[in-house]
C-alpha positions as CSV (number, residue, x, y, z in Angstrom):
1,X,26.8,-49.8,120.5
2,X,23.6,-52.0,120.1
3,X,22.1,-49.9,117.7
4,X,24.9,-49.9,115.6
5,X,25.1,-53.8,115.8
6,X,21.3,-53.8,115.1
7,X,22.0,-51.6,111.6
8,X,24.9,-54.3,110.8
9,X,22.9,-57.5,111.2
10,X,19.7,-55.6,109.2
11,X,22.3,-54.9,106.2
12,X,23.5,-58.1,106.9
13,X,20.3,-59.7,106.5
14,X,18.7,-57.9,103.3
15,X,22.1,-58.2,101.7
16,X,21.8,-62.3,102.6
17,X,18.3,-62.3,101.4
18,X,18.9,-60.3,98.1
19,X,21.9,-62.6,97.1
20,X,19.4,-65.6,97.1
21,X,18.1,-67.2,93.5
22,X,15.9,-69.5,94.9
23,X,12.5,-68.8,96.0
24,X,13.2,-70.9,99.1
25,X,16.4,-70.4,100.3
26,X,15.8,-69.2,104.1
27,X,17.5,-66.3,105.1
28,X,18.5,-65.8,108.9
29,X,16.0,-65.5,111.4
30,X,14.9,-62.2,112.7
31,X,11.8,-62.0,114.5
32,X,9.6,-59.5,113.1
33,X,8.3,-56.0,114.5
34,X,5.5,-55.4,112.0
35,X,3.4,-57.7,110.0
36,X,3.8,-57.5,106.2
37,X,0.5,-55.5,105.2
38,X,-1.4,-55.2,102.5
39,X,-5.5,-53.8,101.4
40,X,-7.8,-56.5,101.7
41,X,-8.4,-55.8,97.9
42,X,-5.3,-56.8,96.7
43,X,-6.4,-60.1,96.9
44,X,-7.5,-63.5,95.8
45,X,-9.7,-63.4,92.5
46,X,-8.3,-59.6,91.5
47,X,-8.2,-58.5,88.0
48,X,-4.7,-55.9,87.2
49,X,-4.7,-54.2,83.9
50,X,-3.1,-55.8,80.8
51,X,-0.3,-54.4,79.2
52,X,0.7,-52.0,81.7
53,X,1.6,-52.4,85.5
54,X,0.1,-54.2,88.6
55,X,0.6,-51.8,91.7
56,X,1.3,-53.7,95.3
57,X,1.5,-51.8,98.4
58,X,1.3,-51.7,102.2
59,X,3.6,-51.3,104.7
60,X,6.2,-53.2,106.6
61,X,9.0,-52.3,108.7
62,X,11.3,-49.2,108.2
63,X,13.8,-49.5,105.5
64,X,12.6,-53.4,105.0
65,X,13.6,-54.9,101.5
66,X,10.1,-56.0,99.7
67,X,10.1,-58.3,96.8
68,X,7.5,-59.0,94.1
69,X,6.6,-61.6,91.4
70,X,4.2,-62.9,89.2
71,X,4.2,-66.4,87.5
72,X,3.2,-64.5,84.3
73,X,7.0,-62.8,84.3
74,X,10.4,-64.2,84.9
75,X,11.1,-60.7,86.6
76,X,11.5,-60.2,90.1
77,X,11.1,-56.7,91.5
78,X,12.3,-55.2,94.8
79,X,11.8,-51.5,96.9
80,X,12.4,-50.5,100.1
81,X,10.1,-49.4,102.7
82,X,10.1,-45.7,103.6
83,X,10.8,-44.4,107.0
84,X,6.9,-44.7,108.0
85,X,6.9,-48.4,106.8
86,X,5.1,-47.7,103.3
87,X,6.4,-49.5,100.2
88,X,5.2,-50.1,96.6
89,X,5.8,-52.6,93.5
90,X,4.5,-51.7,90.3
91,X,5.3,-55.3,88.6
92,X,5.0,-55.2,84.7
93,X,1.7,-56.8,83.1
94,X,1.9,-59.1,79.7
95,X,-1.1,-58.9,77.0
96,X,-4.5,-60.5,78.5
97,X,-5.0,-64.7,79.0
98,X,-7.5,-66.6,80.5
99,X,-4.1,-67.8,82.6
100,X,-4.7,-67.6,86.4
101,X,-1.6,-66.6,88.0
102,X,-0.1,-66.7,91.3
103,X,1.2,-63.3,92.8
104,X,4.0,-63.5,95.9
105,X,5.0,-60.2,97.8
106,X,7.8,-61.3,100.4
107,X,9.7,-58.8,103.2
108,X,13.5,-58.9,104.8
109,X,11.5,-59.8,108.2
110,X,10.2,-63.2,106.7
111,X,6.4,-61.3,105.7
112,X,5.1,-63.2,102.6
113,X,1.8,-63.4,101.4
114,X,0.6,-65.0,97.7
115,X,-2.2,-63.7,96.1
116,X,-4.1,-66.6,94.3
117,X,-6.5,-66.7,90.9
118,X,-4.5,-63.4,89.4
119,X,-6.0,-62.8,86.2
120,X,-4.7,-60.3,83.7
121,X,-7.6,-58.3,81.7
122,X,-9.3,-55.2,81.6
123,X,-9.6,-53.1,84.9
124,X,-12.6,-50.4,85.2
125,X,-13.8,-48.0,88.2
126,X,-17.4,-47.2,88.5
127,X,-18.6,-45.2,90.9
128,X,-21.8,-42.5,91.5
129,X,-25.0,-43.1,93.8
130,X,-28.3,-45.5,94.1
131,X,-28.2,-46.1,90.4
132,X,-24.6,-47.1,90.2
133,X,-25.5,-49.2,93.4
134,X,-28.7,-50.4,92.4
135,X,-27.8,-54.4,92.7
136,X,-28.8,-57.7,90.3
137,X,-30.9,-58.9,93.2
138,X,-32.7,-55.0,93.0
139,X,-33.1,-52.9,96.5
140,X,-35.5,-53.8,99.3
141,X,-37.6,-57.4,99.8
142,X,-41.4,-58.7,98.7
143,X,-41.6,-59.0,102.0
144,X,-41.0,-55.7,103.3
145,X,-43.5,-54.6,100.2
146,X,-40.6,-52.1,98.7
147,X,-39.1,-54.8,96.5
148,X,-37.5,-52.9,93.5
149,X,-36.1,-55.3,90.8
150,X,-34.1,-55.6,88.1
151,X,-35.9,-56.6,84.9
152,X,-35.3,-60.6,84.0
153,X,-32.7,-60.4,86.6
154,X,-32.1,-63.7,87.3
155,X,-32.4,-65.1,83.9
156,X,-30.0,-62.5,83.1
157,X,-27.4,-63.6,86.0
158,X,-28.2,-67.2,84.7
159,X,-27.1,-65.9,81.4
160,X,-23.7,-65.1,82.7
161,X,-23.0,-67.8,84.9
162,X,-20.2,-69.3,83.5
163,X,-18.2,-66.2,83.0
164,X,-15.5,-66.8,86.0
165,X,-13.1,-64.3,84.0
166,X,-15.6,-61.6,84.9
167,X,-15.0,-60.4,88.2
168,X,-15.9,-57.6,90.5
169,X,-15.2,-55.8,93.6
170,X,-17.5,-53.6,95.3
171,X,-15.8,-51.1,98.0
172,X,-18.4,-51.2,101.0
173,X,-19.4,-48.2,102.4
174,X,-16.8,-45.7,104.4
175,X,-17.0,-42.1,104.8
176,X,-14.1,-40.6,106.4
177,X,-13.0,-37.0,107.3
178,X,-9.1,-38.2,106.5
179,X,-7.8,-40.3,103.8
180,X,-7.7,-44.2,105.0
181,X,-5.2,-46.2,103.8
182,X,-7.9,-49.1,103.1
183,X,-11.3,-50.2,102.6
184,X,-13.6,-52.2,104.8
185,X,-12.6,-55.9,105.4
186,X,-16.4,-57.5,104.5
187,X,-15.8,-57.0,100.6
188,X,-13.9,-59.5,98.0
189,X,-13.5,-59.8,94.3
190,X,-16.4,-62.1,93.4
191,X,-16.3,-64.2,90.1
192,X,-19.6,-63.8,87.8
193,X,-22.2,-67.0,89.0
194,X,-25.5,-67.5,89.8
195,X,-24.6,-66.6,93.6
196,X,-22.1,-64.0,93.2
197,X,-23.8,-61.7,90.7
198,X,-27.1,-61.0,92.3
199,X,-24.7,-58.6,94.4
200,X,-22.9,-57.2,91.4
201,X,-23.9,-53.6,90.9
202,X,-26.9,-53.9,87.6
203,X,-24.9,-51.6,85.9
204,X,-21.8,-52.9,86.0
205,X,-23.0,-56.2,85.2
206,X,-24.7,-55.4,82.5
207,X,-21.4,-53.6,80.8
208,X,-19.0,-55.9,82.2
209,X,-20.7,-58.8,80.9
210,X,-20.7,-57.2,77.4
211,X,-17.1,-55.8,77.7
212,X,-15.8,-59.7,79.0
213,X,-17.9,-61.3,75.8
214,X,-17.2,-59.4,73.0
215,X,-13.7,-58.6,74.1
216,X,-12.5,-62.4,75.1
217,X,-10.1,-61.3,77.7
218,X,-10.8,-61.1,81.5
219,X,-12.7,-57.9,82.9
220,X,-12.7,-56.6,86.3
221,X,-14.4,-54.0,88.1
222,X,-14.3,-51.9,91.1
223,X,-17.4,-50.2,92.0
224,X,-17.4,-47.1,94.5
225,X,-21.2,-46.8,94.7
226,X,-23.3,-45.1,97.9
227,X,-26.7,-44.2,97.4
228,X,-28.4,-40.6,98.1
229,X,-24.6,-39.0,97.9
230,X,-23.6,-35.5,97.0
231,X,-20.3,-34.8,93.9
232,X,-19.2,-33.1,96.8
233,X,-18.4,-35.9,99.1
234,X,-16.2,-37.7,95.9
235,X,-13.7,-34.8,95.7
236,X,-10.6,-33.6,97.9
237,X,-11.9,-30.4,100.3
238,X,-8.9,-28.7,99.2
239,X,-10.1,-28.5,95.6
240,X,-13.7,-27.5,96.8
241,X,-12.1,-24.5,98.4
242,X,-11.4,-22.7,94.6
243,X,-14.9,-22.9,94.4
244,X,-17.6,-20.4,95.1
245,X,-19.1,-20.9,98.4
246,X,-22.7,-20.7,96.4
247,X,-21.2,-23.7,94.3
248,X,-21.7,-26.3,97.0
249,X,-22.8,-27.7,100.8
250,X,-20.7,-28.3,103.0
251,X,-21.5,-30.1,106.4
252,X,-23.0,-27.3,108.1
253,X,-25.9,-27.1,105.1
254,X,-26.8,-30.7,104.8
255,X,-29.2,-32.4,107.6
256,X,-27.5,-34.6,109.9
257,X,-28.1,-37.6,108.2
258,X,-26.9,-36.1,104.9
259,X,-23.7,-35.1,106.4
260,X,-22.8,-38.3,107.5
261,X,-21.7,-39.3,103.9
262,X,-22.2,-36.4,101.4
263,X,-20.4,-33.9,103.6
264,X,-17.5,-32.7,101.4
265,X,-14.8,-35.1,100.9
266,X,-15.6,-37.5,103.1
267,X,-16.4,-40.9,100.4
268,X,-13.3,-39.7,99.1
269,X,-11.2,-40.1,101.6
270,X,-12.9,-43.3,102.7
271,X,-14.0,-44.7,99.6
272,X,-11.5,-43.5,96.4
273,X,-8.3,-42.9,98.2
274,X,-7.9,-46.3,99.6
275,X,-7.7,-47.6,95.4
276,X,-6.0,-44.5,93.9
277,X,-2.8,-46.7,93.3
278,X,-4.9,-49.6,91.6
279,X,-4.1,-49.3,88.0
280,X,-7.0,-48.8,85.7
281,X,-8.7,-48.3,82.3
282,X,-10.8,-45.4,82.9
283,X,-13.9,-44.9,85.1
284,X,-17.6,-44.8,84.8
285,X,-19.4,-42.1,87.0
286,X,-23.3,-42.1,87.7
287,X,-24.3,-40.0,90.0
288,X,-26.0,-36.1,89.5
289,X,-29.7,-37.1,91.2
290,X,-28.7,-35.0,94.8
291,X,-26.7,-32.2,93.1
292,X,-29.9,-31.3,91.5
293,X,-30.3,-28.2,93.7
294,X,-26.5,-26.6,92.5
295,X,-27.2,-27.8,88.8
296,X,-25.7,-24.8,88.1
297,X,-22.2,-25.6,89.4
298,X,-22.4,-29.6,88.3
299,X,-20.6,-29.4,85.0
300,X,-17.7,-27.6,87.0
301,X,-17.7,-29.3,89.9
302,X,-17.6,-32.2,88.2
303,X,-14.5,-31.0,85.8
304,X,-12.4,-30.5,89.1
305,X,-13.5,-34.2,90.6
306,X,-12.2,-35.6,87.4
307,X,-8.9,-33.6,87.5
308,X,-8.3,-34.8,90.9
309,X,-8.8,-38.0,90.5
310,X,-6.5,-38.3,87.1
311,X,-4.1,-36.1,89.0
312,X,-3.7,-38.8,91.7
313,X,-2.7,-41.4,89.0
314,X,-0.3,-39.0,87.4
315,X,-2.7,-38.7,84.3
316,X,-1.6,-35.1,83.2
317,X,-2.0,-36.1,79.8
318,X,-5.8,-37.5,80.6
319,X,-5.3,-41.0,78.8
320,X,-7.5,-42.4,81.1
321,X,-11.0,-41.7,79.9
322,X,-14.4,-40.7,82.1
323,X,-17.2,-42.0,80.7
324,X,-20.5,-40.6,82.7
325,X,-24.4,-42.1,82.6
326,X,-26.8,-39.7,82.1
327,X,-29.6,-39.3,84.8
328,X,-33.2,-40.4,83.8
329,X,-36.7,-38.8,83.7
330,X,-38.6,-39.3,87.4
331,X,-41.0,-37.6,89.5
332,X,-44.5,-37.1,89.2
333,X,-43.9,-33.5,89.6
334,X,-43.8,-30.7,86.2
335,X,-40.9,-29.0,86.9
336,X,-37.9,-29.1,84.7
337,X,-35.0,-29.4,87.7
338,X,-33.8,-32.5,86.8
339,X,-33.8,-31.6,82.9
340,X,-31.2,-28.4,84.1
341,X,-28.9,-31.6,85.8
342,X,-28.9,-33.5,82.6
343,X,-28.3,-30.9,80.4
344,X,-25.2,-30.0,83.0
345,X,-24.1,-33.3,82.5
346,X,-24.2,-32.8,78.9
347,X,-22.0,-29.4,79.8
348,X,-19.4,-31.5,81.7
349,X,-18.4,-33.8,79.0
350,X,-17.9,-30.9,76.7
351,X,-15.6,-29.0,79.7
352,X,-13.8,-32.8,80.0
353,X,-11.1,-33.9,78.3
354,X,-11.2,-37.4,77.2
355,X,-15.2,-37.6,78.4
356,X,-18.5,-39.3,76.9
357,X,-21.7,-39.7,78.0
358,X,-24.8,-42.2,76.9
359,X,-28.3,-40.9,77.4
360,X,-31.2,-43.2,79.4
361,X,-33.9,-40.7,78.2
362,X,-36.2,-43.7,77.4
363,X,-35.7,-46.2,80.8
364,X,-36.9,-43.9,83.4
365,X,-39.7,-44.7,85.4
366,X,-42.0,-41.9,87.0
367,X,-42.6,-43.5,90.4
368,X,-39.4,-45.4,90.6
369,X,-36.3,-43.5,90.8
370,X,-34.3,-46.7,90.8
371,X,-36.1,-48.2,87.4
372,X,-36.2,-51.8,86.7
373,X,-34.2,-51.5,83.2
374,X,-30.9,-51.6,83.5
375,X,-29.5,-53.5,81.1
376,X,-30.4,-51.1,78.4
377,X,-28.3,-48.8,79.4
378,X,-25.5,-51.1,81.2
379,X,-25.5,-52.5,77.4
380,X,-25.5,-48.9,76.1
381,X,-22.4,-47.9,78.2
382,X,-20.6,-50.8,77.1
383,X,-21.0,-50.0,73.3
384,X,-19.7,-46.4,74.3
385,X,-16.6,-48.2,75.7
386,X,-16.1,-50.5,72.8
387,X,-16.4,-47.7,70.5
388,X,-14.0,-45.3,72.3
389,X,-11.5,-47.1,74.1
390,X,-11.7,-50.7,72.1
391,X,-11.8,-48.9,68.5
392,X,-14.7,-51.3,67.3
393,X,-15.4,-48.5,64.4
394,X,-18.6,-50.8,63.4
395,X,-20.7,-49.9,66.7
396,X,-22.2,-46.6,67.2
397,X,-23.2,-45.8,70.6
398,X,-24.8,-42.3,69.7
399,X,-28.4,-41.0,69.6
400,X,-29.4,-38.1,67.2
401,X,-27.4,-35.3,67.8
402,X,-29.4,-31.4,67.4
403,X,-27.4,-29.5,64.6
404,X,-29.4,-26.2,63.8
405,X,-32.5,-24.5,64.6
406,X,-34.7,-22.9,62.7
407,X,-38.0,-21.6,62.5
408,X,-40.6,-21.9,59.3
409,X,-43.8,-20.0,59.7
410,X,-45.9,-21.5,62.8
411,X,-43.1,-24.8,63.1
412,X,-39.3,-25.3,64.7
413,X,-37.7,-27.2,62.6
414,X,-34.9,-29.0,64.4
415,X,-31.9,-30.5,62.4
416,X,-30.0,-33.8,63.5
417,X,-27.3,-35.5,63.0
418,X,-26.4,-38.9,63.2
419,X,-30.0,-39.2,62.3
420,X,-30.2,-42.7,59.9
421,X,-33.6,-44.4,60.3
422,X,-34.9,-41.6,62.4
423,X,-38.3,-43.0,64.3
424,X,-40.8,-42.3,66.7
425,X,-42.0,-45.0,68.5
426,X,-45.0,-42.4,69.2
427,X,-47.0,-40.1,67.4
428,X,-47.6,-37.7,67.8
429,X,-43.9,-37.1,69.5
430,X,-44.6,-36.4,73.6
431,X,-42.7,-34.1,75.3
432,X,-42.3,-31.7,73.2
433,X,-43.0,-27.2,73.8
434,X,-42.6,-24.6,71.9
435,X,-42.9,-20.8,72.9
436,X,-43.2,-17.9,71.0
437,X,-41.7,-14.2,72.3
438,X,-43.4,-14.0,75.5
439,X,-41.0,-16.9,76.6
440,X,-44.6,-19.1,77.7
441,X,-44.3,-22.9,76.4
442,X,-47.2,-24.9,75.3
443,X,-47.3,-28.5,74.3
444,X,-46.4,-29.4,70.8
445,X,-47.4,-31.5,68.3
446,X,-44.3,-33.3,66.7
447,X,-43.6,-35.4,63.8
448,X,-40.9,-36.5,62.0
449,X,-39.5,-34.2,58.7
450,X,-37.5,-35.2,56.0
451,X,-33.4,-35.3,55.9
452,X,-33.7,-35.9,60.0
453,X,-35.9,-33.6,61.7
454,X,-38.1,-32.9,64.0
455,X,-40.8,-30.4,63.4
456,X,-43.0,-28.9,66.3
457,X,-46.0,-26.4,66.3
458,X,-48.8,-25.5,68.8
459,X,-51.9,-23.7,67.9
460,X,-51.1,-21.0,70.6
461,X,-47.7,-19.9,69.1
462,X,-47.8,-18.3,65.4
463,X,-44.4,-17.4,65.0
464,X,-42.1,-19.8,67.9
465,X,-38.7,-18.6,68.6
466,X,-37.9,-21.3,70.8
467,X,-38.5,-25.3,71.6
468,X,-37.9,-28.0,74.1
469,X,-37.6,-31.7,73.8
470,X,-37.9,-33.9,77.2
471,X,-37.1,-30.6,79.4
472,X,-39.0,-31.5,82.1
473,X,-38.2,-33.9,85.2
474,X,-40.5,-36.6,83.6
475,X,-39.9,-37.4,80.5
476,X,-39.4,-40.8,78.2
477,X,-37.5,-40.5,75.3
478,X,-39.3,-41.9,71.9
479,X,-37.5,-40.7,69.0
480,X,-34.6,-43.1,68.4
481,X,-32.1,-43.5,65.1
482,X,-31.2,-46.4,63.3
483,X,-28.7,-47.6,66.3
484,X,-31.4,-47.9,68.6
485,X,-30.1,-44.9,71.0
486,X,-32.8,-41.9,71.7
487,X,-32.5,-38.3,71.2
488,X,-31.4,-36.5,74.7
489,X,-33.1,-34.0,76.4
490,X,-32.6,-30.1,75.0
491,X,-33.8,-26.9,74.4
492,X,-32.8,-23.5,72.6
493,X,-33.4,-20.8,75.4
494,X,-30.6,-21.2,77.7
C-alpha cells in the first residue's frame, strides 16, 4: 500500500511540476534520494557546437522528470531518467555570437544546476600523445636542466590574450580497464589569457587561435592528450579482437609501466568515453611515435579507431571529419622506421573517409622529439581546417604532391603536382637516394627541373629504378611550393 502511495505522489509531483510556466513556481517538497549529476565538464566557460545540438547528461533518480534550457532559445526541453538514473537533453543550438549564455538543467526532486558563460561556437576534439600534449609553457623546467620550449611562446600567448571566446578543456589523465562515466575533477574549460594558455596544448593553441580569428565566432576545444601512448589504448578491445594478434600489444607485451596507459583500450574507456555524447565538429589526432614497431598495421588500426569513434556519435554517414598531423623527422639514428610510420599515416587517410593530413617534414628536431616549433604546424592544421570544413577556397593547405615517376638515363625524374613556385631552400636538395637494380641506395644529388620536378642522380647508379625523398627517421624537409607547405616523405619501392 505505501508503495503504491509513493508512485501516486511521484506522478503527482512531476505532473505538478510540468504544469508550471514559471521558472520559479515551487513544486511540492520531496526530499531527494539522489543528487542531480552531471560531468565536471559540462560546465562553466564550455563551448557547444553552433547550429546543431548541446548534449546534457548525468543521472538522477529513477523515472525523474529533467528539464533543460538555454537563454539563447525560448524552448524548454524535458526527458525522463531511465531505470538506472541516466537521462539526456540534446537542447537545439542557434548560429554562433559572442553572446554568453546561461544554461539551467532542473529535476522533479528539486536538483538544479546553471551552467554560466555558455558560449555557442565551434567545438573540436584533439587528441594523440606528447606532441598533442606538448604545452605553451613546453615540458620540463630550467631548473631541472630538461626545459623544452615552445618557440616565442610567451609572446605568442601575449598575442592571444584577449581572446576570451577561445576556450579549451584539457581531459586529465585516466586510464581505465571499463568505460567511466566521467573525467577527472582537476580539469576546467579555461578562456585564452596570459595565465590560462601557457597550459593550453601548443597545438591546439596554435590552430585554435587561427580558427577563433579568422572565423569571428567562438572556438572550443577538448584535448585528450597522454604522452608515450599506444593507438591501441584509444580504441574499444572489442574492435581490437578482428584484428590479427601480430597487428597489436596487448598488456601482456608491453613493460609494466607501458601497460599502465597503452594497454588496449584503457585511455578509451577513461579518457574518450567519458565525452562521446559532447557534440563536435570533427577531431584532430596526433599520435603514431610508439606504434612505430606495428607500422605495418597503423593505417588499419587506425581506420577501425576512427569508425568507432564516429560509430559512437551515430556518424554512419562520416560527416564528421578526422583530420590527423603527421609525425616529424627525429633520432640521431639512420634507419628509416619512422619514415614506414609516416608513410602509414599517409595510407590511413587514403583508407578514411572524410580524412586529411598536413605534413611537419621541415619542424623536426633531431635531438628533440618534442621540437620547439609548433606554431608552424598548429598554423598549418588550421588552414587544412579552413579549407576543408570552412570552405575558404582561397587557402591551400597542401605541399607538392608526387604524380609520376620516371627514369631518364642516369636521373629520376619525379613529377608534382600542386607544384607553383617550387623551391629548395637548399641545394643541393638533402635527403635524397636513389638505387639502381641491386635495390642498394646511395645519396643523391637533387635539383629542381622544369614544369615541377625533382630530378636525382648519384655517380654509383647508371641506370636508377628507384628513389627516396626524406625516407629515413631524420629528415627536414626543404623543397616547399608557392603555399609555403613542404613536399612529404616518399619513395617508389614499396
Amino acid at each position: 500500500m505505501k508503495s503504491v502511495k509513493r508512485v501516486m505522489l511521484f506522478v503527482a509531483l512531476a505532473l505538478g511540476i510540468m504544469a508550471c510556466d514559471k521558472e520559479d513556481a515551487k513544486p511540492p517538497i520531496e526530499p531527494p534520494t539522489t543528487e542531480l549529476w552531471m560531468p565536471v565538464f559540462l560546465s562553466d566557460g564550455m563551448v557547444v557546437q553552433q547550429n546543431s545540438v548541446a548534449t546534457y547528461w548525468g543521472r538522477t533518480n529513477a523515472g525523474a522528470t529533467v528539464w533543460g534550457e538555454a537563454t539563447w532559445s525560448n524552448e524548454r526541453v524535458s526527458t525522463t531518467a531511465d531505470a538506472e538514473g541516466f537521462w539526456r537533453l540534446d537542447i537545439p543550438t542557434p548560429a554562433a555570437s559572442m553572446t554568453k549564455h546561461l544554461v539551467s538543467i532542473s529535476d522533479s526532486h528539486l536538483g538544479r544546476k546553471t551552467i554560466k558563460d555558455v558560449l555557442v561556437g565551434e567545438v573540436w576534439h584533439f587528441a594523440g600523445q606528447s606532441n598533442m600534449e606538448m604545452p605553451m609553457r613546453g615540458f620540463g623546467s630550467v631548473e631541472n636542466g630538461n626545459y623544452q620550449p615552445v618557440t616565442d611562446a610567451e609572446q605568442e600567448i601575449a598575442a592571444a590574450a584577449g581572446l576570451d571566446y577561445f576556450r579549451y578543456f584539457k581531459v586529465a589523465y585516466q586510464a581505465s580497464s571499463t568505460p567511466m562515466e566521467d573525467v577527472r575533477e582537476n580539469t576546467w574549460w579555461r578562456a585564452s589569457n596570459a595565465t590560462e594558455a601557457k597550459e593550453f596544448s601548443a597545438m591546439a593553441f596554435f590552430c585554435g587561435r587561427r580558427l577563433a580569428t579568422e572565423l569571428g565566432v567562438p572556438v572550443g576545444i577538448i584535448c585528450t592528450p597522454y604522452g608515450g601512448t599506444r593507438i591501441e589504448a584509444w580504441m574499444p578491445t572489442a574492435r581490437l579482437a578482428t584484428f590479427n594478434p601480430d597487428d597489436y600489444k596487448d598488456a601482456s607485451e608491453l613493460d609494466a609501466s607501458a601497460a599502465k596507459k597503452s594497454a588496449p583500450g584503457l585511455l578509451y574507456n577513461g579518457m574518450v568515453y567519458p565525452i562521446e555524447k559532447y557534440t563536435i565538429r570533427g577531431w584532430a589526432w596526433y599520435q603514431g611515435e610508439s606504434n612505430i614497431d606495428n607500422a605495418h598495421a597503423y593505417a588499419r588500426l587506425q581506420e577501425a579507431l576512427v569508425d568507432e569513434w564516429r560509430k559512437a556519435k551515430g556518424d554512419t554517414a562520416c560527416k564528421l571529419p578526422f583530420y590527423c598531423v603527421q609525425i616529424s623527422g627525429f633520432s640521431t639514428k639512420t634507419d628509416d622506421s619512422r619514415a614506414k610510420m609516416v608513410e602509414a599515416q599517409w595510407d590511413a587517410v587514403n583508407l578514411i573517409p572524410n580524412s586529411d593530413i598536413i605534413t611537419t617534414s621541415d619542424v623536426g628536431d633531431q635531438k628533440l622529439i618534442h621540437y620547439p616549433n609548433k606554431k608552424t604546424p598548429g598554423e598549418r592544421l588550421a588552414n587544412l581546417l579552413l579549407y576543408r570544413t570552412y570552405e575558404q577556397q582561397d587557402i591551400n593547405p597542401y605541399g607538392p604532391k608526387v604524380e609520376s615517376i620516371r627514369y631518364e638515363g642516369n636521373k629520376a625524374v619525379v613529377a608534382l603536382s600542386n607544384a607553383g613556385g617550387l623551391k629548395a631552400t637548399e641545394q643541393p636538395i638533402p635527403y635524397v637516394q636513389v638505387a639502381g637494380s641491386d635495390g642498394v641506395f646511395y645519396t643523391a644529388t637533387a635539383t629542381i627541373g622544369a614544369n615541377g620536378t625533382l630530378m636525382a642522380s648519384a655517380p654509383q647508379v647508371s641506370a636508377p629504378k628507384a628513389v627516396r625523398y626524406c625516407f629515413m627517421s631524420w629528415h627536414l624537409s626543404t623543397v616547399f611550393n608557392e603555399a609555403g607547405v613542404p613536399l612529404a616523405p616518399f619513395r617508389s619501392d614499396r
